[in-house]
N, C-alpha and C positions, 0 to 999 in steps of 0.2 A: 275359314274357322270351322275346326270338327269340333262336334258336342253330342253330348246324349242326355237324356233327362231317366230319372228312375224315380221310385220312389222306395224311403226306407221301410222295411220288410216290421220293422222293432216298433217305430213311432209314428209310420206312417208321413212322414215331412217328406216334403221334396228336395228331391239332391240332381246339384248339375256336375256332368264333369266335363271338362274343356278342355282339349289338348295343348299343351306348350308348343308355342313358348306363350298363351294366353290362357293356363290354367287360372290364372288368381280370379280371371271372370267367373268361373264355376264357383269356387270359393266364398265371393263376394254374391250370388246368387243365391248361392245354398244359405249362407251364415247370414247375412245381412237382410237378402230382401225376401228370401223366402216363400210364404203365401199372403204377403203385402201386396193383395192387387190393385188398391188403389194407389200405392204406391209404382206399381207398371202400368198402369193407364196412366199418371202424372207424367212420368217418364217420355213414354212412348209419344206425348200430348207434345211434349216441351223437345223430341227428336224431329216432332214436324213440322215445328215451328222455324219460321225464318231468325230467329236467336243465330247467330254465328257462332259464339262464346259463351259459357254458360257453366254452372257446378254446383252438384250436389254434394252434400256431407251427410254421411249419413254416422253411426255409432263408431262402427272401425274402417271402414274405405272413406277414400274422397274418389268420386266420379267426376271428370274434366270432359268437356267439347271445348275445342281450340280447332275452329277453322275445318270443320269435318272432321277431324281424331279424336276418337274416343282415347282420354286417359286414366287407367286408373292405377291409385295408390292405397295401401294400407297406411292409415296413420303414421306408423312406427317408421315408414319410410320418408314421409314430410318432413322429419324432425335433420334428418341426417342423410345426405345423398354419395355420401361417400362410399366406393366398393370396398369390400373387404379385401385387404392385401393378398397377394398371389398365394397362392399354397391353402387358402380358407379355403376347400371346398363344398364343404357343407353350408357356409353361410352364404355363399353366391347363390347356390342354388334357393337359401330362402329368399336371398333378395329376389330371385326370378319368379318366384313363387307371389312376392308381395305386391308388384307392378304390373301390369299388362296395358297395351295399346290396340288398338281395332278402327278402322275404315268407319265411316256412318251406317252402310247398309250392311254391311257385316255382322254392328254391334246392331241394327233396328230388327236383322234376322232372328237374330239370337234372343233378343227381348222379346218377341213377338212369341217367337216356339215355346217360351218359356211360361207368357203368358197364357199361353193355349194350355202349357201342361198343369199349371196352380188353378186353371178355373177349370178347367174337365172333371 
């Protein structure tokens, strides 16, 4: 998984960006969890725990562990998991945008860098 962390020049908030096909994790770091550190020490608490299966809901994602895979969804994709019929190409590409999947140590990586860059 490639990533980068910056910060916004305007507001000063931290922004991830994650490359596809696991962009929505940026997304879901940037918009939801932000400079919620005790929200990433929860996290990070409950990735190293012997838990197999596990899920966070948070305001617009749901975060899933299923068996070592990280899953995550934007709400608006819970409701309806149906693709968009052929020739949508604009809305595929948001559903690709609303979902993403990651290994354990891949997503613990990534929480971890993230955690480094909201408390620095």
């Amino acid at each position: 998984m490639d990533y980068e962390f910056s910060t916004n020049v305007i507001d000063g908030t931290p922004v991830a960006k994650v490359d596809d096909p696991q962009s929505a994790f940026g997304t879901w770091l940037t918009s939801e969890v932000g400079l919620d550190i005790p929200r990433v020490k929860a996290l990070l608490k409950l990735l190293e725990s012997t838990a197999d299966s596990w899920q966070e809901e948070g305001r617009e994602w749901l975060l899933e562990c299923e068996s070592g895979d990280i899953q995550l969804a934007h709400h608006s994709m819970t409701c309806d998991d149906e693709m968009p019929l052929s020739g949508e190409n604009d809305l595929r590409d948001d559903h690709e945008n609303l979902s993403a999947e990651a290994g354990l140590e891949d997503f613990c990586a990534l929480l971890t860098s993230w955690f480094h860059h909201i408390s620095s």
